[in-house]
C-alpha positions as CSV (number, residue, x, y, z in Angstrom):
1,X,-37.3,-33.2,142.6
2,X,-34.8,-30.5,144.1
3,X,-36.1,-27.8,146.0
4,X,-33.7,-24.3,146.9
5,X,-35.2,-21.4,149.1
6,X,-36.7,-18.8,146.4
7,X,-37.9,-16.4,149.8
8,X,-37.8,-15.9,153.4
9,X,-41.1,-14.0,155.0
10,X,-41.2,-11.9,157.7
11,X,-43.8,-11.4,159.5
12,X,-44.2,-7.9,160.6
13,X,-46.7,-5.7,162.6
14,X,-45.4,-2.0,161.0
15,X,-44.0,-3.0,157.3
16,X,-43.2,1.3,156.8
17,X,-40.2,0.7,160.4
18,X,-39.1,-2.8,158.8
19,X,-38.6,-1.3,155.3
20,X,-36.9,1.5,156.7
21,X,-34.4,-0.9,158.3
22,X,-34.1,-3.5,155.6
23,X,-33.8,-0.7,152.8
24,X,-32.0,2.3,154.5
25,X,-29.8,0.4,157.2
26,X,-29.1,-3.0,155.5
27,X,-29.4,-1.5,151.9
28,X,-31.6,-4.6,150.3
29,X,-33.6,-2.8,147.1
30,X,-37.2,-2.8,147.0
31,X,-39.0,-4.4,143.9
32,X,-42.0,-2.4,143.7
33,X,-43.5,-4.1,140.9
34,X,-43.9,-7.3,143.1
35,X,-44.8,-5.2,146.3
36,X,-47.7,-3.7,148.0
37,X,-48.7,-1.8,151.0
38,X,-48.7,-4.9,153.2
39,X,-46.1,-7.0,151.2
40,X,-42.8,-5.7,150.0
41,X,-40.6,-7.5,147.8
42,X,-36.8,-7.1,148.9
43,X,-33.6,-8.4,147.3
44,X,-30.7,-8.2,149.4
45,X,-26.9,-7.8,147.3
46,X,-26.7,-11.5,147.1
47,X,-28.4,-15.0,148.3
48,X,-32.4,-15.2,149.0
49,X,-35.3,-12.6,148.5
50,X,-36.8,-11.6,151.6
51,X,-40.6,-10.6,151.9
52,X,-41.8,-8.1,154.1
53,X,-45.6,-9.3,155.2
54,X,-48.0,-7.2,157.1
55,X,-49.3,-10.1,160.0
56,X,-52.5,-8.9,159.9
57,X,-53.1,-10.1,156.4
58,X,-51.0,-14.2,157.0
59,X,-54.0,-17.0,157.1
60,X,-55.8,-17.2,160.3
61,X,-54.2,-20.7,160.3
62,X,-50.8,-19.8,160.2
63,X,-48.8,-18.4,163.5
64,X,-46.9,-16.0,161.6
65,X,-45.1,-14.3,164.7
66,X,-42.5,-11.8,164.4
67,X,-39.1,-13.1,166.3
68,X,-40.1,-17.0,165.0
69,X,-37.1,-17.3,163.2
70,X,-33.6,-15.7,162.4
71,X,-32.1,-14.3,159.3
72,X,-28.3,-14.8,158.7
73,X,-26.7,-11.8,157.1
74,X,-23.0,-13.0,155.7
75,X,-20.8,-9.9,155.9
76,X,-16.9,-9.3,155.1
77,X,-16.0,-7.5,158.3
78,X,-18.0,-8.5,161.7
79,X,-15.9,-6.5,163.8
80,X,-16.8,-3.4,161.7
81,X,-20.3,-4.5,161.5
82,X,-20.9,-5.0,165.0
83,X,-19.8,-1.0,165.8
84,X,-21.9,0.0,162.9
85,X,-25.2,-1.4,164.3
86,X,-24.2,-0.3,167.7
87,X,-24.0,3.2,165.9
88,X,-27.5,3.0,164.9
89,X,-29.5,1.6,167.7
90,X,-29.7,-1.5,166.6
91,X,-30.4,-4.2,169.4
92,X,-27.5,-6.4,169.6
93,X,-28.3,-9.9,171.7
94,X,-24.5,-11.2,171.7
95,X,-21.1,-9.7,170.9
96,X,-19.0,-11.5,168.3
97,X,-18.2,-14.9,168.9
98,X,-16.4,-18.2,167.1
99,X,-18.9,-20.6,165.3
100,X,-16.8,-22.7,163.9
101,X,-16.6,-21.6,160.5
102,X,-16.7,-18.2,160.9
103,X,-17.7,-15.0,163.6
104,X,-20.6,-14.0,164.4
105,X,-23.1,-11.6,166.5
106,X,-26.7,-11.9,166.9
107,X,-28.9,-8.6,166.9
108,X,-33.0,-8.1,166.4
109,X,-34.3,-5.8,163.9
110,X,-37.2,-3.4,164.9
111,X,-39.7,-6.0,164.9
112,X,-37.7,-8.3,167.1
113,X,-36.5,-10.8,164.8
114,X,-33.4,-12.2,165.0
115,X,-30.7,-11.7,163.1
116,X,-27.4,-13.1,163.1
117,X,-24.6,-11.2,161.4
118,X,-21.6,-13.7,161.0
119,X,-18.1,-13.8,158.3
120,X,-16.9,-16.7,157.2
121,X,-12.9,-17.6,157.6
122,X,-11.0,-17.3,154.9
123,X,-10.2,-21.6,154.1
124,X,-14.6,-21.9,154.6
125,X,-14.9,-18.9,152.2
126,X,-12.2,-21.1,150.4
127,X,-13.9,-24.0,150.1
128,X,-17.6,-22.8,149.3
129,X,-16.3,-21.5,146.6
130,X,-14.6,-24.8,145.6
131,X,-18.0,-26.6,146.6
132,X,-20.7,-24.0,144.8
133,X,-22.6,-22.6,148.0
């Protein structure tokens, strides 16, 4: 059996403030038929869904926490992205920086999880296409 990731959750404790930012800022679209008021369906241009989840409603054995994880947000111009977020408020926890395969900087949306925004060089952007990921 194969598995792929079909959606990320995020825990959240005000989903109306982390639509705003995933919708208006990051510009992911809303699926309203497979939302609600405490669970909203987003799909970002490309790559994995993201869910929106109200905390209050995750199962009382689950530590859904918001800032338990970090989302990874591929861009094609970090420098320009890093002064854009700066424009808008946005925390930002590093400045860019080399990872190897790319540049990145690592920011927290308003519910404080992370986020890291990164761009791939161009032989890595080279060779996932040449690999399929």
């Amino acid at each position: 059996m194969s598995y792929k990731l079909g959606l990320v959750s995020l825990f959240v404790r005000d989903v109306p403030k982390a639509q705003a930012f995933y919708v208006d800022f990051l510009g992911m679209k809303v699926l309203t038929e497979f939302s609600s008021p405490d669970f909203i369906f987003l799909l970002p241009s490309g790559g994995t869904p993201i869910a929106l989840q109200n905390v209050t409603t995750a199962p009382q054995n689950l530590t859904g926490q918001p800032a338990g994880f970090e989302l990874n947000l591929e861009v094609d111009d970090v420098d320009a992205a890093l002064q854009e977020w700066k424009a808008r408020g946005v925390e930002i926890v590093s400045e860019v920086a080399d990872m190897g395969a790319g540049r990145y900087f690592r920011a927290r949306d308003p519910e404080g999880n992370s986020l890291t925004v990164y761009q791939y060089y161009e032989q890595v952007k080279a060779m996932r296409e040449q690999l399929g990921f």
